[in-house]
C-alpha positions as CSV (number, residue, x, y, z in Angstrom):
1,X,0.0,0.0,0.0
2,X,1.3,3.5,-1.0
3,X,1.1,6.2,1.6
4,X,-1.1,9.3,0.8
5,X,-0.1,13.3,0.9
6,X,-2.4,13.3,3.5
7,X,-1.4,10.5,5.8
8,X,2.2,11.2,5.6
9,X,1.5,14.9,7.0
10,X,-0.1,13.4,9.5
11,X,2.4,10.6,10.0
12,X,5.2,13.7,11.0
13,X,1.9,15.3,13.6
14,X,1.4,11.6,15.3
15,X,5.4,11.2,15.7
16,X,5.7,14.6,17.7
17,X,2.7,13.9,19.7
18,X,3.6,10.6,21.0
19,X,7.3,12.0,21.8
20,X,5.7,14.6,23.7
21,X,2.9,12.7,25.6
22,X,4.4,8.7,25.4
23,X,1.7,8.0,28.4
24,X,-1.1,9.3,27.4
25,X,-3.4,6.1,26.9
26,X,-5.9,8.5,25.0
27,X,-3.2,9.4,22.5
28,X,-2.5,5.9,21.8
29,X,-5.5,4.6,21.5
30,X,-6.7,7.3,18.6
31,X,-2.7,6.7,16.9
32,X,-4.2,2.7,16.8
33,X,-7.2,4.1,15.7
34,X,-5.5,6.3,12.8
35,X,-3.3,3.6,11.5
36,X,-6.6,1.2,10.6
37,X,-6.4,3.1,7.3
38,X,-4.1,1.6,5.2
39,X,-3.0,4.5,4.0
40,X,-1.7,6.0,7.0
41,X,-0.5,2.9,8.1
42,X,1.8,2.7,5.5
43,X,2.5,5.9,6.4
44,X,4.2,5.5,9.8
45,X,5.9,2.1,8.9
46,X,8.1,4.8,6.1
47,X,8.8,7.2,9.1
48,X,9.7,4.0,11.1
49,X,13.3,4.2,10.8
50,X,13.4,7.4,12.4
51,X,12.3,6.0,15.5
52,X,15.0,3.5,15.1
53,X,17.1,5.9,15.2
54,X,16.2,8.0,17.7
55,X,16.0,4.7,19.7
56,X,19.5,3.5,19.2
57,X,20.9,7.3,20.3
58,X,19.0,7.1,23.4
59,X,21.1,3.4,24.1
60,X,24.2,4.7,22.7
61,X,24.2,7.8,25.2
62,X,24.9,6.3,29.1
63,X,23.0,7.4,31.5
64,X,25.8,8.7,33.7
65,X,27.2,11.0,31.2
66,X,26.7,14.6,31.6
67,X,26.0,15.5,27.9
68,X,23.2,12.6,27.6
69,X,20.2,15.5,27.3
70,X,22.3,17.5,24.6
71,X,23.4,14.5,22.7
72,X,19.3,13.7,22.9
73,X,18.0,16.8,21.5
74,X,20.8,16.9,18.9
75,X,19.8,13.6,17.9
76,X,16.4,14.9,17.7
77,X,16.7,17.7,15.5
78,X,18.7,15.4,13.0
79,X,16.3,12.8,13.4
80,X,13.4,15.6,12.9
81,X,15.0,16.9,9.4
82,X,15.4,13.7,8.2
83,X,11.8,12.8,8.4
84,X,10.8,16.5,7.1
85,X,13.3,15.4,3.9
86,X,11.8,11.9,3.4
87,X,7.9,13.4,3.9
88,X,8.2,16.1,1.2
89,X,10.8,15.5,-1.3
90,X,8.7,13.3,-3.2
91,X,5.6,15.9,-2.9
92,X,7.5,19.3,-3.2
93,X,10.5,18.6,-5.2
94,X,8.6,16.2,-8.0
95,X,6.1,19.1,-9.4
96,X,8.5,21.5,-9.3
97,X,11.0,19.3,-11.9
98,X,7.4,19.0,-14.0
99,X,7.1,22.3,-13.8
100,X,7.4,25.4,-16.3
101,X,7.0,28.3,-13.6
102,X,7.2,27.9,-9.9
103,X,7.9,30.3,-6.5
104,X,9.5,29.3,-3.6
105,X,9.0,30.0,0.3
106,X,7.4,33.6,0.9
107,X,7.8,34.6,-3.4
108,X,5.0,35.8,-5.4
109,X,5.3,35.8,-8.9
110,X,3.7,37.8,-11.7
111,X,3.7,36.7,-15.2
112,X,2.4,37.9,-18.6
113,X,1.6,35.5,-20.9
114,X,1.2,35.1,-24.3
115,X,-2.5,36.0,-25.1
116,X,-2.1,38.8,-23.0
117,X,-3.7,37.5,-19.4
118,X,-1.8,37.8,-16.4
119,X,-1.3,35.2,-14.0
120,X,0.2,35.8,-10.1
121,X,1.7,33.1,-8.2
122,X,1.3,32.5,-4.8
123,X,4.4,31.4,-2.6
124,X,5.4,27.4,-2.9
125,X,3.5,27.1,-6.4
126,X,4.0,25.4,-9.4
127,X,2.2,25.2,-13.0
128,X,2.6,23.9,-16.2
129,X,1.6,25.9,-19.7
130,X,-0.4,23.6,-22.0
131,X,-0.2,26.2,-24.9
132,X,-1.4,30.0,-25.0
133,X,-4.9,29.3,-23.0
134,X,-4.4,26.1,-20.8
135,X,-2.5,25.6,-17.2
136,X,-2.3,23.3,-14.6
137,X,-1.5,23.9,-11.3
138,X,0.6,21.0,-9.8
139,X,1.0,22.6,-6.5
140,X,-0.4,25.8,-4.7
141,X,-2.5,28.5,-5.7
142,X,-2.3,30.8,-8.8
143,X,-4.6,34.3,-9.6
144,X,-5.7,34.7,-13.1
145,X,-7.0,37.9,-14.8
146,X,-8.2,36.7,-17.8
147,X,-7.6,38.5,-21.0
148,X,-11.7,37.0,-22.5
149,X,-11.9,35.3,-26.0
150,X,-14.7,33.3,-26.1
151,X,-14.0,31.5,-29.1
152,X,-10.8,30.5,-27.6
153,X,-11.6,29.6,-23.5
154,X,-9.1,30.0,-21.3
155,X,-9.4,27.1,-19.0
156,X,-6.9,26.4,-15.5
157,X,-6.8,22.9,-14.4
158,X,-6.4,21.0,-10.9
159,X,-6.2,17.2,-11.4
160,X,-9.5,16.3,-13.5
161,X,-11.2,19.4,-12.2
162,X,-11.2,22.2,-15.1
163,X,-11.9,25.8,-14.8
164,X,-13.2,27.6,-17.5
165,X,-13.1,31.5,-17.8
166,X,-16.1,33.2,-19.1
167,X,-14.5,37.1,-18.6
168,X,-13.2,37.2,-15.2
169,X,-10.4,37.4,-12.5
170,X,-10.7,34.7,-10.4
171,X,-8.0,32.2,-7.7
172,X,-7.9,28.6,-8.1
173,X,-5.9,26.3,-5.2
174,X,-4.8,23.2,-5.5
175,X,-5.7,21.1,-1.9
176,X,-5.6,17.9,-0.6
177,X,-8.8,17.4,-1.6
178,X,-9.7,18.4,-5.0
179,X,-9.5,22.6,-6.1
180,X,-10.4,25.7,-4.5
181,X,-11.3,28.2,-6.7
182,X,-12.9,32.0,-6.1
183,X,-13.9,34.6,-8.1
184,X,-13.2,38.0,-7.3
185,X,-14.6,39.5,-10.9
186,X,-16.8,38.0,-13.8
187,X,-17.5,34.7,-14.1
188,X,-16.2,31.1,-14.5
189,X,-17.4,27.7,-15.3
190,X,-15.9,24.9,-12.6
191,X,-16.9,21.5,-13.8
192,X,-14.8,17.8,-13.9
193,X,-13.3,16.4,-16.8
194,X,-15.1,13.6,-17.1
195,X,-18.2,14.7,-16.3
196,X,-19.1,13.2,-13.0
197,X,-20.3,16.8,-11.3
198,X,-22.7,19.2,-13.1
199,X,-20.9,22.4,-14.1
200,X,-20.9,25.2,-11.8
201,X,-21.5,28.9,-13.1
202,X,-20.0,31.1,-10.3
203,X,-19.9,34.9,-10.1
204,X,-18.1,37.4,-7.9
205,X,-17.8,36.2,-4.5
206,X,-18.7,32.6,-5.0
207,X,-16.5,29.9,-3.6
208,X,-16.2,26.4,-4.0
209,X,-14.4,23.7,-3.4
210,X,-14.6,20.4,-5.7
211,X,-13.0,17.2,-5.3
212,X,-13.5,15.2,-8.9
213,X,-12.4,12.1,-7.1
214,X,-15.1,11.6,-4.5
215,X,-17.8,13.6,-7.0
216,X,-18.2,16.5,-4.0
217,X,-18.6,20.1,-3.8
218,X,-18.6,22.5,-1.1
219,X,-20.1,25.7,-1.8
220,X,-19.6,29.3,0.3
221,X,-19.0,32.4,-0.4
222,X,-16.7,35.5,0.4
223,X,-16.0,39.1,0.2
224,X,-14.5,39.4,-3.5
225,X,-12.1,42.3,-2.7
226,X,-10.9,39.6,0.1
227,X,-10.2,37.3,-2.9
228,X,-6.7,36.7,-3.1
229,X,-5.8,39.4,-0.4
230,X,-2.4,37.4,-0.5
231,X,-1.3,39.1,-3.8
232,X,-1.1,42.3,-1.4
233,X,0.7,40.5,1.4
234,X,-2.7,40.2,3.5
235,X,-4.5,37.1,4.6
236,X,-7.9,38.2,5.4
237,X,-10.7,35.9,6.9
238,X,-13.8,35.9,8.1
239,X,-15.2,33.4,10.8
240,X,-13.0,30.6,8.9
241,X,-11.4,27.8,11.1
242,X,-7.9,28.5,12.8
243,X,-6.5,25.6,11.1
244,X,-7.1,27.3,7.3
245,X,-5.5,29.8,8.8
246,X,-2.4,28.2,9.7
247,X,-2.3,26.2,6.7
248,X,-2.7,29.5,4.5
249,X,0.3,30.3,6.0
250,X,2.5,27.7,5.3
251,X,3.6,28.8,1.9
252,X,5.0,31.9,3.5
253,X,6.7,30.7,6.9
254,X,10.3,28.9,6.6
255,X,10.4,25.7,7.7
256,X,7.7,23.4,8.9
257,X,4.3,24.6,10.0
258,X,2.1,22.1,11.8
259,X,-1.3,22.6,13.4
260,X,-3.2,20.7,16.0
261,X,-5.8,20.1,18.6
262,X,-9.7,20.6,18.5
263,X,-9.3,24.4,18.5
264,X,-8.0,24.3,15.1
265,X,-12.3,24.1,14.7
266,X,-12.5,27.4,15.9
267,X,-13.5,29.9,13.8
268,X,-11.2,33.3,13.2
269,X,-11.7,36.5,11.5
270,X,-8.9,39.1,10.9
271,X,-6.4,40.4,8.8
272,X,-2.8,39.2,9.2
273,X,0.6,40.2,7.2
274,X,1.9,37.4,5.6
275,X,4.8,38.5,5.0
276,X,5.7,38.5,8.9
277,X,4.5,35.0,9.3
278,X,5.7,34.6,13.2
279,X,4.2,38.4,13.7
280,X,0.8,36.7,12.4
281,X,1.5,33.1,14.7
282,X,2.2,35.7,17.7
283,X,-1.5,37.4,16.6
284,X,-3.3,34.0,16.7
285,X,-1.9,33.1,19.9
286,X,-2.6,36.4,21.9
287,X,-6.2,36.3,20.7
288,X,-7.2,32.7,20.3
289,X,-5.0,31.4,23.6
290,X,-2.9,29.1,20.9
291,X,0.4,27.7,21.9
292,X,3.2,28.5,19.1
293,X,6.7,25.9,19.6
294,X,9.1,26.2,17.9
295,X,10.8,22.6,17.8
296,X,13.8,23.9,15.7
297,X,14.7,26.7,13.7
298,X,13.3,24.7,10.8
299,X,9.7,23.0,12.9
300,X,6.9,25.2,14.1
301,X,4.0,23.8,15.8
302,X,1.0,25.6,16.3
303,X,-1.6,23.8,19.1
304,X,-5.1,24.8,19.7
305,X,-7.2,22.8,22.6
């Protein structure tokens, strides 16, 4: 069984958590619970040489020796970067080889193309150009102002999920799940390529969010000047849960950002500079009681109970 995106993200949450609570019988029994999906069980056995690891350092380091903490948390943070490395290199560094155009950590990028629409990358994105009127996002989120020709669409695509302009300016996101797309002007056409979910005419201010896979859509809606506020540095939200907030962002923080606890549920509104990505973790945990760790300079966790 090959582990999923998914699983293995979470695979990297579970290993921290049992470090840092190894009694808890609660924590156990939901980890035994997780790992019923074979997925995710697949998951852990590929992170289970890190525990190895970690294992044989804590025998190798006698207990009488004065340096046994340091040697431990050094061992740690190696063992920690090792598992970030195996986790995302397939996931990060594979679209990014595909890729014609992509931004790193904290970059936005603004491009011209050919017809004459212009496309903005968000940070930790990457696309392919199928010709003059055709991408596809492999990874992260892109903003399209669409130069309109209707006899020649100008269509974005996110797995088998297609996006069809009809004169507009609108963001599509490539999750976990399926796409994310919003449209801040106009209209656009979001439908599946083989034709297992009705088409969706959406104007300014619609949201939704389709997975082709599982044939689902989530409908909601939002303020379209808030519409890819990230072009201007801004993350703005309105009542949306503390864990889309952290994972929006990810793209802009170095390093590692994890979230987790029941209070990622809770529900946030405010505007935070993305740029300053710890300024905006230090907001969330003066006004929503989080607790913000950082593990290493490269591992951030963010807990909300």
């Amino acid at each position: 069984m090959i582990a999923d995106e998914h699983c293995r993200r979470e695979a990297l949450d579970w290993m921290i958590l049992l470090q840092d609570r190894p009694d808890d019988a609660d924590v156990r029994a939901r980890f035994w619970q997780w790992r019923q999906a074979a997925a995710c069980d697949a998951a852990w056995r590929d992170l289970d040489h890190v525990a190895d690891v970690l294992r044989q350092a804590y025998e190798a380091a006698p207990a009488s020796s004065p340096d046994a903490p340091s040697r431990w948390r050094r061992t740690l943070t190696v063992a920690m970067a090792a598992c970030v490395a195996v986790i995302f290199a397939g996931q990060v560094m594979l679209p990014i080889v595909q890729a014609d155009l992509s931004t790193g950590t904290g970059e936005v990028r603004s491009i011209r193309l050919a017809d004459g629409s212009r496309m903005t990358l968000a940070p930790d994105s990457a696309i392919v150009l199928d010709g003059a009127r055709q991408v596809r996002v492999l990874r992260g989120t892109g903003f399209f102002q669409v130069r309109h020709d209707a006899a020649h669409p100008f269509q974005v695509r996110v797995g088998d999920a297609v996006v069809t302009d009809l004169g507009t300016a609108f963001e599509v996101r490539r999750d976990d799940g399926g796409a994310h797309i919003a449209v801040r002007e106009g209209r656009v056409r979001a439908s599946c390529e083989h034709g297992s979910i009705d088409p969706i005419d959406m104007q300014p201010g619609d949201v939704a969010n389709l997975d082709c896979t599982t044939n689902r859509v989530w409908k909601s809606s939002a303020r379209p000047s808030a519409i890819a506020s990230w072009t201007q540095g801004q993350l703005v939200v309105a009542k949306r849960p503390l864990g889309e907030v952290v994972a929006a962002l990810r793209p802009w923080h170095r390093g590692l950002l994890l979230a987790r606890g029941s209070g990622m549920a809770r529900r946030v509104t405010g505007v935070y500079d993305l740029r300053r990505s710890d300024r905006a973790l230090v907001a969330i945990r003066r006004a929503h009681g989080a607790t913000v760790r950082h593990i290493t300079p490269w591992i951030t966790i963010v807990t909300a109970d």
